[in-house]
C-alpha positions in Angstrom: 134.5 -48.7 -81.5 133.2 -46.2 -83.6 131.4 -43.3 -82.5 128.3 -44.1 -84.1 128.3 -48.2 -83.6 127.8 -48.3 -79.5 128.1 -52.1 -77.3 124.8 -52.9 -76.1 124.5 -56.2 -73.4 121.5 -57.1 -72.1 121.9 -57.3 -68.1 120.3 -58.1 -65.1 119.6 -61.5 -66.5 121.7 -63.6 -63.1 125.0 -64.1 -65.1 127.6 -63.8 -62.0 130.3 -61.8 -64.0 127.7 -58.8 -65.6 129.3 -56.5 -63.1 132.4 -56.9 -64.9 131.2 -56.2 -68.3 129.9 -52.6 -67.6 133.0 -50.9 -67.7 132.8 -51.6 -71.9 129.9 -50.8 -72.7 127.7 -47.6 -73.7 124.3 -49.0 -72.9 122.7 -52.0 -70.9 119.5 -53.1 -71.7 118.1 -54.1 -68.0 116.0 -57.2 -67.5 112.0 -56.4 -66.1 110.7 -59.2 -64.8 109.2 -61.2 -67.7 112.3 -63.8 -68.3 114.3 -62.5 -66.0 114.7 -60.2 -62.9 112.6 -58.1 -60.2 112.7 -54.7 -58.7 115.8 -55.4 -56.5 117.8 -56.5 -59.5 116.7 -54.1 -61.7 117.8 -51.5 -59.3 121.2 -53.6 -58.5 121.8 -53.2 -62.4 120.7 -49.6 -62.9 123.0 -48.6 -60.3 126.0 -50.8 -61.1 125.6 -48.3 -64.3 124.8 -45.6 -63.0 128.0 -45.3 -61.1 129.9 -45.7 -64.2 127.6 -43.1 -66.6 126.1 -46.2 -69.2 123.1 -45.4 -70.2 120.4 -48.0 -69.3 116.7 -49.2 -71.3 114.3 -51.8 -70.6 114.4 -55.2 -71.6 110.7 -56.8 -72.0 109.9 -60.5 -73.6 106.9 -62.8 -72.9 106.4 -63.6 -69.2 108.3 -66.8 -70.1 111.0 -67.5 -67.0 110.9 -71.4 -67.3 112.5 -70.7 -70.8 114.7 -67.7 -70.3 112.3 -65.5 -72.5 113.8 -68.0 -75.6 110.2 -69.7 -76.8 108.0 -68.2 -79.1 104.2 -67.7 -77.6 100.6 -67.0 -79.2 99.3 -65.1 -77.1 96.0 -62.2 -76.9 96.9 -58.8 -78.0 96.1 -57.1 -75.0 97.4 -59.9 -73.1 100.8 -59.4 -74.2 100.1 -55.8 -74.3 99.2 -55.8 -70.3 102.3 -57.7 -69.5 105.0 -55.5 -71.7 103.3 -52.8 -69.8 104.1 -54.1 -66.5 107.8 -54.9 -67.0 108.5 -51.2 -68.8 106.8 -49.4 -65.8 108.7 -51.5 -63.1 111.8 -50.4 -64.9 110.4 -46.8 -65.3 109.8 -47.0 -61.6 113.0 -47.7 -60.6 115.2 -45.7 -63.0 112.9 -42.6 -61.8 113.6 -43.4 -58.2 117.3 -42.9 -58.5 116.6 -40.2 -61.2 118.2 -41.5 -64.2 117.2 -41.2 -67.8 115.2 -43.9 -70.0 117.4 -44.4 -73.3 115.8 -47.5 -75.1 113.5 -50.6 -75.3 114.6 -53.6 -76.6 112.8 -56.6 -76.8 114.1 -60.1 -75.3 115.0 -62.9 -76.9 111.9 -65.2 -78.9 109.9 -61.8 -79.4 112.4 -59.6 -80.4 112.8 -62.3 -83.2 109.3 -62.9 -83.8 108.9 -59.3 -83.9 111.1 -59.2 -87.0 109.7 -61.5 -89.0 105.5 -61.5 -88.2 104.2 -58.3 -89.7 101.3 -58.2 -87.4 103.4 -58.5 -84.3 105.4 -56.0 -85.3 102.3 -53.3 -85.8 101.1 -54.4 -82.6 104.3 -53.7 -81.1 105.1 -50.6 -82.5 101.3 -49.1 -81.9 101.7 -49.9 -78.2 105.0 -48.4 -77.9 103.9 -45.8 -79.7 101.1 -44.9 -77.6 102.6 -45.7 -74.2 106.4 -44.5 -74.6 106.4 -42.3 -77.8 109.9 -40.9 -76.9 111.6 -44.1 -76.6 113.9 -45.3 -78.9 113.3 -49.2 -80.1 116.0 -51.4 -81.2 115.4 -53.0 -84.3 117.3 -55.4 -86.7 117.9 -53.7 -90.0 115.7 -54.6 -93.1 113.1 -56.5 -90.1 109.6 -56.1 -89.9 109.8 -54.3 -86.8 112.4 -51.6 -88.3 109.6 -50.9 -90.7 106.4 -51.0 -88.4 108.1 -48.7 -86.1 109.5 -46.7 -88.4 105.8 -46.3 -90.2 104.5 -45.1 -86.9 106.5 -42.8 -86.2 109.2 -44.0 -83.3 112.9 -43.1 -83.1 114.7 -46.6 -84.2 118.4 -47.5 -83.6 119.3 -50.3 -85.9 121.0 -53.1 -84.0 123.8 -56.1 -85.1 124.7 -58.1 -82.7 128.7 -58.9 -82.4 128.9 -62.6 -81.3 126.3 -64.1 -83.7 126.6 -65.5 -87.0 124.2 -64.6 -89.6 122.2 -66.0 -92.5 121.9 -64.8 -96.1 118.5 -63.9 -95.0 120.3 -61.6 -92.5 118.8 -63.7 -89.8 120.3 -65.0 -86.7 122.1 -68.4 -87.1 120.3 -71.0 -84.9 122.2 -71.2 -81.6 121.8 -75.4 -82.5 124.3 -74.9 -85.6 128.0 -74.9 -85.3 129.2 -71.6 -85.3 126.4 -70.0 -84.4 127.9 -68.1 -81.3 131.2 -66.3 -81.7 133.7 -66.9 -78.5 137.3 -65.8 -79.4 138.4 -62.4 -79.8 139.8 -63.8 -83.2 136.2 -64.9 -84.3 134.2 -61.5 -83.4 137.2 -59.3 -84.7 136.8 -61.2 -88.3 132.7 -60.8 -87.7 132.8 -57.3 -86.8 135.6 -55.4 -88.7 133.6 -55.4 -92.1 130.5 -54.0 -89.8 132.8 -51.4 -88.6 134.8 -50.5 -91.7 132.4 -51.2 -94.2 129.1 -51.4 -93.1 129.0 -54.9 -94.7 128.1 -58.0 -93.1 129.7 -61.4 -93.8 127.3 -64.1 -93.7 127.8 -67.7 -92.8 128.1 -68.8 -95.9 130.6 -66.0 -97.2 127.6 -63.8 -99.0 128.3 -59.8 -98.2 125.1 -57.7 -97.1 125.3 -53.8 -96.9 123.8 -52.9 -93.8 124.0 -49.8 -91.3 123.7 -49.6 -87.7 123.7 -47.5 -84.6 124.4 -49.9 -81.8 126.2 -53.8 -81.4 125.2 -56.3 -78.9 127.2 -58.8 -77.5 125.8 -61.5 -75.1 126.5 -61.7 -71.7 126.4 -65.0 -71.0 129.0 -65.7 -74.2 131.6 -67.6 -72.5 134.5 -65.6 -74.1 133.3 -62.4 -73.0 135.7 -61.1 -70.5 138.4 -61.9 -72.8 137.1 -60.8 -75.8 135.1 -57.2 -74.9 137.5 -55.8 -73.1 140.1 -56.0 -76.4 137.0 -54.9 -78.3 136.2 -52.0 -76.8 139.8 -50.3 -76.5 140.8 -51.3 -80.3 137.4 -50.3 -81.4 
């Protein structure tokens, strides 16, 4: 993997094998309480890294566990505000109690994609952050609205493409309802990532090329491939 593309997985989400994973990656984003997780398994996570020297950030969404974080909700500014808040300082919390740095925030799931594409989200978003955590670097998906609204306010981005996905010609996320959506086999993700890598291209669905940068790729933990397939990843890469 090269230096300046690091593996992201989000953790702390219940999948039995995350343990596992940890050795290959360079930063977990940890589960706070809104679609997943509590204090003890925020802990149990931060640790788990901890002991290995992976960086950790928070992982916030709408306070949405029926749906695993994955529906998209209207919801009052300051509502949504007061809730982010919660699950970032629970996480703060604990990552201060065992004296461990804060590296990121990255949204979960339906509002880290809502976030890139609803302008006004994304301004709310960023302000907050902005405000509350000014030090904090966000994830972001290149060319999003988000990228922009936090990069007009003034927050330290890191650009993210995630591994296991396909994408769009609008650079968006294939729907996980649509063959081929998710990536499984080392085979598959080497072919998606290796223009990423080597070029800084991405190959869309549909065989369109998209120049595009990034800091940071994320691979899913609950992918069914991925203990065969990160492992390879991370040594070759």
């Amino acid at each position: 993997m090269q230096k300046s593309l690091q593996i992201n997985i989000d953790l702390g989400e219940g999948v039995p094998h995350e343990k596992k994973l940890i050795p290959y990656l360079h930063a977990a984003s940890v589960a706070c309480g809104g679609h997943y997780g509590d204090r003890d398994s925020i802990r149990e996570t931060v640790l788990a890294c901890g002991e290995l020297e992976k960086k950790v950030g928070a992982h916030p969404s709408y306070p949405d566990r029926k749906n695993f974080g994955r529906k998209s909700y209207r919801m009052h500014r300051m509502q949504l505000l007061d809730t982010l808040l919660e699950q970032i300082h629970l996480f703060q919390e604990v990552i201060q109690a065992q004296e461990m740095d804060f590296d990121h925030i990255k949204f979960h799931g339906a509002l880290y994609n809502d976030a890139a594409s609803q302008p006004e989200l994304a301004n709310w978003l960023s302000e907050f952050l902005y405000s509350e955590f000014p030090e904090i670097p966000v994830f972001v998906p290149p060319f999003s609205e988000m990228e922009r609204a936090a990069k007009f306010v003034g927050l330290k981005t890191r650009k993210e493409l995630f591994g296991d996905r396909a994408y769009t010609d609008q650079l968006l996320l294939l729907p996980r309802t649509e063959k081929g959506a998710l990536l499984t086999s080392f085979e598959e993700i080497e072919a998606h990532i290796s223009p990423m890598l080597k070029e800084s291209k991405i190959h869309t669905k549909s065989g369109k090329e998209i120049k595009v940068s990034a800091e940071t790729i994320c691979f899913h933990g609950d992918n069914p491939g991925i203990l065969d397939f990160l492992p390879k990843i991370f040594r070759k890469w």
